[in-house]
C-alpha positions as YAML, in Angstrom:
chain: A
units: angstrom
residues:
- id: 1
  name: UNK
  ca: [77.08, 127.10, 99.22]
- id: 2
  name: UNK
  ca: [78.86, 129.95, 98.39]
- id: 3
  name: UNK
  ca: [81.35, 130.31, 95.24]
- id: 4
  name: UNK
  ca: [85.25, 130.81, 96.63]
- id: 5
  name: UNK
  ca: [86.79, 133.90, 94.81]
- id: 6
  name: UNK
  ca: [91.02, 133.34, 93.71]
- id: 7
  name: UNK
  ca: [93.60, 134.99, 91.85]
- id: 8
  name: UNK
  ca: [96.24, 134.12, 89.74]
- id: 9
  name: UNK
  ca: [98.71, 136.00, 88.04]
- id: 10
  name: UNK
  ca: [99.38, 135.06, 83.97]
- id: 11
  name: UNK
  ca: [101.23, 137.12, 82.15]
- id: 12
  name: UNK
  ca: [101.72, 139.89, 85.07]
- id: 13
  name: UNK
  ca: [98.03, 140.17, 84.58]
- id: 14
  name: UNK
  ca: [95.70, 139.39, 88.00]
- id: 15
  name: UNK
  ca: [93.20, 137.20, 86.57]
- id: 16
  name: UNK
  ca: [89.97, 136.06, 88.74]
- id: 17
  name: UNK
  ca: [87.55, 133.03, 89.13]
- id: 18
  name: UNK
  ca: [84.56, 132.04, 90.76]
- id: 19
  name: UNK
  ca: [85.31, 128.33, 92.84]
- id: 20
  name: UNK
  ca: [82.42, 126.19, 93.26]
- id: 21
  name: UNK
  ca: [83.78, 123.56, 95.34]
- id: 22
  name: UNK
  ca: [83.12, 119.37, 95.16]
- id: 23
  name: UNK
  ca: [86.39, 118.17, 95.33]
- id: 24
  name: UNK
  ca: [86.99, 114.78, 93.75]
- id: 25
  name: UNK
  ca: [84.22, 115.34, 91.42]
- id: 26
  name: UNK
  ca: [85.53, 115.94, 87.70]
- id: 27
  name: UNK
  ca: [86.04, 119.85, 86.60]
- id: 28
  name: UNK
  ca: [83.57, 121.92, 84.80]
- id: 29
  name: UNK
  ca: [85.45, 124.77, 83.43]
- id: 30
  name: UNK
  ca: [83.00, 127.46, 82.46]
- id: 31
  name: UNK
  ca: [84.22, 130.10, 80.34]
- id: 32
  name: UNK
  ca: [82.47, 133.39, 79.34]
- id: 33
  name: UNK
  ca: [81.80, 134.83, 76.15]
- id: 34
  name: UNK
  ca: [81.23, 138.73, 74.53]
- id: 35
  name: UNK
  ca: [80.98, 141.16, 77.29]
- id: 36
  name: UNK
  ca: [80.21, 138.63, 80.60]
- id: 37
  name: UNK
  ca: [81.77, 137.84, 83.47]
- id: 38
  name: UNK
  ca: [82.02, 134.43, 85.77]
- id: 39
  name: UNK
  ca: [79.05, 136.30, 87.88]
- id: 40
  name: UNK
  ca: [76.88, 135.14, 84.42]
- id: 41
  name: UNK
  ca: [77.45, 131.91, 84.81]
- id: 42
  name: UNK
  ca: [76.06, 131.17, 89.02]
- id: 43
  name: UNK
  ca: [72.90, 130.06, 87.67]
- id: 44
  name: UNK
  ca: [74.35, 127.20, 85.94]
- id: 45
  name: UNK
  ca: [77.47, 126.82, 88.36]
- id: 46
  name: UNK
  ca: [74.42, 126.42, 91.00]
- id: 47
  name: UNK
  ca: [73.24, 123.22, 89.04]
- id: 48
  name: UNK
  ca: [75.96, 122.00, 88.35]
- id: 49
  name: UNK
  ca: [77.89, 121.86, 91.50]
- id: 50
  name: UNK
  ca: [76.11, 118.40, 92.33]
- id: 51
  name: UNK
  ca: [78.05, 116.74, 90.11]
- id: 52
  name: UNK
  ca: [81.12, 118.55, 88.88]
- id: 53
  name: UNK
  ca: [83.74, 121.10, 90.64]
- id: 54
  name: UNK
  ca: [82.78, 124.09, 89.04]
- id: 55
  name: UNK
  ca: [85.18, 126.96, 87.50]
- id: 56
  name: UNK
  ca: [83.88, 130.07, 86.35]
- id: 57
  name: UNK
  ca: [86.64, 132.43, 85.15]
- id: 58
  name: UNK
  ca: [86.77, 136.29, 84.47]
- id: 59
  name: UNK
  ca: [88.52, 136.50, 80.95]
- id: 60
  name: UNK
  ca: [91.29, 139.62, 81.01]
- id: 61
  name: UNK
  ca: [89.54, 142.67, 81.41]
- id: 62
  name: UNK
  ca: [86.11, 141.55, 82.54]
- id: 63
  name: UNK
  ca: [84.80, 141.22, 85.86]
- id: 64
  name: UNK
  ca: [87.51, 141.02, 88.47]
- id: 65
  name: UNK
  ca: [90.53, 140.48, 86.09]
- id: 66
  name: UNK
  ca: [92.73, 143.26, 85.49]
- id: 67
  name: UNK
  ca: [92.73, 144.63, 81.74]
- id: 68
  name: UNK
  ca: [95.89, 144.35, 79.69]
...
């Protein structure tokens, strides 16, 4: 399975995250740090997906989200 891309807006910003599905599981919010992206994270989002519905987000300015 495939991550779902979305976007919200915040802020009039266009922010982006990676959706990994399982609904009715409980959320696992995963949340880059530095200089990465939500793209970082598919390894883990991968093994985690069994068990948790899986968020990875693009912080403002990284990856798909629009800078400020």
């Amino acid at each position: 399975m495939e991550p779902i891309s979305h976007y919200y807006y915040s802020h009039r910003l266009k922010l982006h995250f990676r959706d990994w599905g399982q609904d009715g599981k409980p959320a696992l919010i995963l949340v880059p740090v530095g200089l990465d992206h939500a793209r970082n994270w598919d390894w883990r989002a991968r093994a985690a997906r069994e068990d948790f519905h899986v968020y990875a987000l693009d912080l403002r300015g990284h990856g798909n989200s629009q800078w400020a």
